[in-house]
N, C-alpha and C positions, 0 to 999 in steps of 0.2 A: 182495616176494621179492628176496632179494641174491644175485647169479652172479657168481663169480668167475672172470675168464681168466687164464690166462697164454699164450702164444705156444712153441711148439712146435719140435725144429730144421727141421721140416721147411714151419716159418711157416703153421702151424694154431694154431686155438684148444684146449687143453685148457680144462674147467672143473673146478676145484681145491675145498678146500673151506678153504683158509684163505690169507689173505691172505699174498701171498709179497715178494718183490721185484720192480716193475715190473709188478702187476697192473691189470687192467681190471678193474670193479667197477661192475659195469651193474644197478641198483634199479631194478623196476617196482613200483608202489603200495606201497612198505614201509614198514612198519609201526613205532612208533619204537623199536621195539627195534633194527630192522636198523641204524634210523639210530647210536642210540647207538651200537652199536657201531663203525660207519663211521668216526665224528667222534674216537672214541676211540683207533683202530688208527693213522689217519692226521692227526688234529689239523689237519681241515679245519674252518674254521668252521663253527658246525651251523645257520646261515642259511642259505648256501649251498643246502642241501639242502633245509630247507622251501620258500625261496622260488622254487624249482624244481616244487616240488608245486602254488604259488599258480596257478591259471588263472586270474589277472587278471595274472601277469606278464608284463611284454613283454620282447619280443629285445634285448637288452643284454649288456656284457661289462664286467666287472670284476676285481681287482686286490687279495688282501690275505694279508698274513701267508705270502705267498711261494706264495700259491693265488691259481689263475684261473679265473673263473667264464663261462662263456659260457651266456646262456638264448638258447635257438630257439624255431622255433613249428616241430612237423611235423603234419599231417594226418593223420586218425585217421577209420575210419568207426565212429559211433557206433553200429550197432548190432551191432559184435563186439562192445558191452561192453553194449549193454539190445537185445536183439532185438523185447521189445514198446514200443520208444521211437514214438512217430510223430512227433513234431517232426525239428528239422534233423537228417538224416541221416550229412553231411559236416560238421567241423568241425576247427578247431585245436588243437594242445596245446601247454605248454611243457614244454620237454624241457632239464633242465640237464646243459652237458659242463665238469666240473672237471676243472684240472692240478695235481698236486701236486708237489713235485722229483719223485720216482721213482713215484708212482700216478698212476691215469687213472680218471674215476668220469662216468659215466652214468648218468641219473634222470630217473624220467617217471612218471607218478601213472598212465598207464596201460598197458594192453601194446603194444607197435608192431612188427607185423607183420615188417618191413623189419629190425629191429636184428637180431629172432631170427635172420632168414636173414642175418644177414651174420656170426654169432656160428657159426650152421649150414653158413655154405659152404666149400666145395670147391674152387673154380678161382681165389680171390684170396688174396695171399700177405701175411700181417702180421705186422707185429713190436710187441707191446703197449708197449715203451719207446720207439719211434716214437708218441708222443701228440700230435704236431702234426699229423705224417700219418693217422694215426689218426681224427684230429677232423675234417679235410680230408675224408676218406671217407665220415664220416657226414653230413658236410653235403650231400656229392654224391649217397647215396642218398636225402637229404631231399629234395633238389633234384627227382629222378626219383621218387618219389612226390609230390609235388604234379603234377608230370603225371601221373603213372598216374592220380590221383585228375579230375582236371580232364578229362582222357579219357572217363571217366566219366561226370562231370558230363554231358559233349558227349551222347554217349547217350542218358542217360536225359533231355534236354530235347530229341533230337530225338525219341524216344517218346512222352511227353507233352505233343508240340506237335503227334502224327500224332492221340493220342486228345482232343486237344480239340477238333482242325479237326471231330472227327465228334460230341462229344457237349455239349461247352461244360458240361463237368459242374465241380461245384466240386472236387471230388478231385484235376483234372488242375490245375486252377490252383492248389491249394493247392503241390501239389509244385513245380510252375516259381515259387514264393513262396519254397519251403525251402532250394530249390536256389540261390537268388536267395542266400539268406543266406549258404546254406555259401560261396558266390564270395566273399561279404563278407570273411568270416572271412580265407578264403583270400588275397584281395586286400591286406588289414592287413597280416596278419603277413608277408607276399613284403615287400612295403614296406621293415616294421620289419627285415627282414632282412638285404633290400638297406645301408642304412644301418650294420649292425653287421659286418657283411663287409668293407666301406670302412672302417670303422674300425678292424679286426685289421690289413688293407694297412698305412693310417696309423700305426697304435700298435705300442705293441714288446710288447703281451701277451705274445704265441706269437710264439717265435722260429722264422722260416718263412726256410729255406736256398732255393737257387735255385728246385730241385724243387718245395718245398713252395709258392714263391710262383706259379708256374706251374699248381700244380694248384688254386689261390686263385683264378686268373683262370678257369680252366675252371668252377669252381663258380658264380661271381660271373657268368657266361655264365650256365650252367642256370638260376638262381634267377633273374636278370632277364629269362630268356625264359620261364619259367613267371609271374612278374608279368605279363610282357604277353598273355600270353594267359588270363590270367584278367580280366582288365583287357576283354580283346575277346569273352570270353564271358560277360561281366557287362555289356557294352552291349549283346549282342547279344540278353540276354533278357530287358533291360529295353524294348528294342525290340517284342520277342515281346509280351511282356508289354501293354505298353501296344497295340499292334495289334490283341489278342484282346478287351482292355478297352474299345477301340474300336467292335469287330465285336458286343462283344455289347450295348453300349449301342444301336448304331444296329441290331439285332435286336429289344431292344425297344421301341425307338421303332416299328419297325416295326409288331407286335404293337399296340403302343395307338394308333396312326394307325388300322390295321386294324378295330379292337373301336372307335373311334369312328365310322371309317365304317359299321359293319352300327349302330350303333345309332340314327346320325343317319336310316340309311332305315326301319329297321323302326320310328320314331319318327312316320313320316308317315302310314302305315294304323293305328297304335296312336291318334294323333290322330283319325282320323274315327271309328273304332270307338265310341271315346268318347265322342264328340260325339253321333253316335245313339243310345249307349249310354244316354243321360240323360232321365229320365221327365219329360219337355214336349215342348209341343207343338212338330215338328220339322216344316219343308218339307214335301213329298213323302209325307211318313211312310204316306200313306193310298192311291199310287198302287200298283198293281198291281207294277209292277215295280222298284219302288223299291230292294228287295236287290239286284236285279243291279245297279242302278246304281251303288249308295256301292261294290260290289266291282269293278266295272271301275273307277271313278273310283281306289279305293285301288292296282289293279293300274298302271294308268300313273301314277299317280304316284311309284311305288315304282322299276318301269322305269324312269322319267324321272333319280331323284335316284341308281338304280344306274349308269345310264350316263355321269350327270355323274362322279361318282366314278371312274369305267373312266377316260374321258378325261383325267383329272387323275393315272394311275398311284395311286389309292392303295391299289389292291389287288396291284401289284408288290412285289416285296422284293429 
């Protein structure tokens, strides 16, 4: 799908239907005719654009034929796009932001919640031939969903770390596994970000006025405070993690400590039962009271090897 902006005098978005001067030119999942036509209107290179759709792309920024490419990573929950997905929930996407002299072009292979409302708001004021500030903006709403997302995350591991204290089901560990990954994801691409952020500072890509480079610093703030807090909730549930993998190892050790102790006693009247069980000729076998005997004799010895066991905690957990 290709939306076209333009900015408003009253520094709204309209959306147009043909490319003007000083438009924003925002593709979700488009198809290559949109592309053709993009690469054709504006004689941007049409790499630019696939390799914006690649989700093996990493955050990087480049330079050519007087077009500047910046790839991100922003956060997406996967299952606004597969509702019956059960794998990772939370993951990353790349998101390409081209400059052209007089065009601005955003592309993302999927839909991103965030871009629409910032194309649908009301209370912020833009001008679409401002593409540095522009680009600034969308970084800082990146920046604020990866916490919104990591928020999240917070949540639903301390959910699944209330239902696993009570059932140690595999369900509940699967999810603190998925979750585990989306941190990963998460974790990566902040990094890679970090790193491409310092490098706009550094480079003369994007020409960034005092303004602009001030609102670089506030961004380059959020996204390294969203790294480190994914960073701390990624030890913190591999902590979890290992803690419960702990707790249920030594659960069943517990259980077969247990199931060895009832077998070793029930082991010792299965022993004599046996023994008089076998057709020869046995002790006693002919005294009057011989049954009561081998059963008292089985009952304290059973008594004797329960209470050794009692003593020794192995029927504690």
């Amino acid at each position: 799908m290709l939306l076209i902006y333009n900015s408003n005098s009253e520094g709204k978005f309209e959306q147009t239907s043909n490319i003007g001067y000083n438009s924003w030119l925002h593709l979700e999942a488009p198809t290559s005719i949109e592309i053709e036509r993009v690469v054709a209107a504006l004689a941007v290179p049409s790499d630019f654009l696939t390799d914006s759709l690649d989700l093996e792309e990493r955050p990087r920024i480049e330079e050519r034929n007087g077009a500047v490419l910046m790839v991100i990573h922003v956060p997406y929950d996967q299952l606004d796009v597969d509702s019956s997905s059960q794998d990772v929930k939370y993951r990353t996407i790349p998101m390409g932001i081209i400059h052209t002299k007089n065009h601005m072009i955003t592309i993302c292979k999927e839909e991103l919640p965030f871009m629409k409302e910032l194309f649908n708001g009301e209370m912020t004021l833009f001008e679409t031939h401002l593409k540095t500030r522009n680009t600034l903006n969308v970084l800082s709403l990146t920046a604020r969903a990866y916490i919104h997302f990591l928020a999240t995350i917070e949540r639903e591991i301390t959910l699944a770390e209330k239902e696993l204290a009570k059932s140690y089901r595999n369900s509940e560990l699967y999810t603190l596994l998925y979750l585990n990954e989306s941190l990963i994801y998460m974790v990566t691409s902040l990094k890679q970000m970090k790193f491409t952020m310092q490098k706009i500072l550094q480079a003369s890509n994007l020409e960034l006025d005092e303004d602009d480079a001030s609102v670089l610093d506030d961004v380059l703030i959020e996204i390294d405070q969203a790294y480190e807090v994914t960073e701390i909730n990624q030890t913190n549930l591999n902590n979890i993690m290992d803690a419960y993998g702990n707790v249920i190892q030594n659960n069943v050790s517990q259980v077969l400590k247990l199931l060895a102790s009832f077998t070793i006693i029930l082991s010792v009247p299965m022993l004599i039962a046996s023994i008089y069980g076998m057709n020869v000729p046995l002790p006693y076998q002919n005294a009057s009271n011989a049954f009561w005997v081998v059963i008292v004799v089985m009952v304290l010895l059973t008594g004797l090897s329960t209470f050794v066991f009692y003593k020794k905690n192995y029927f504690s957990r």
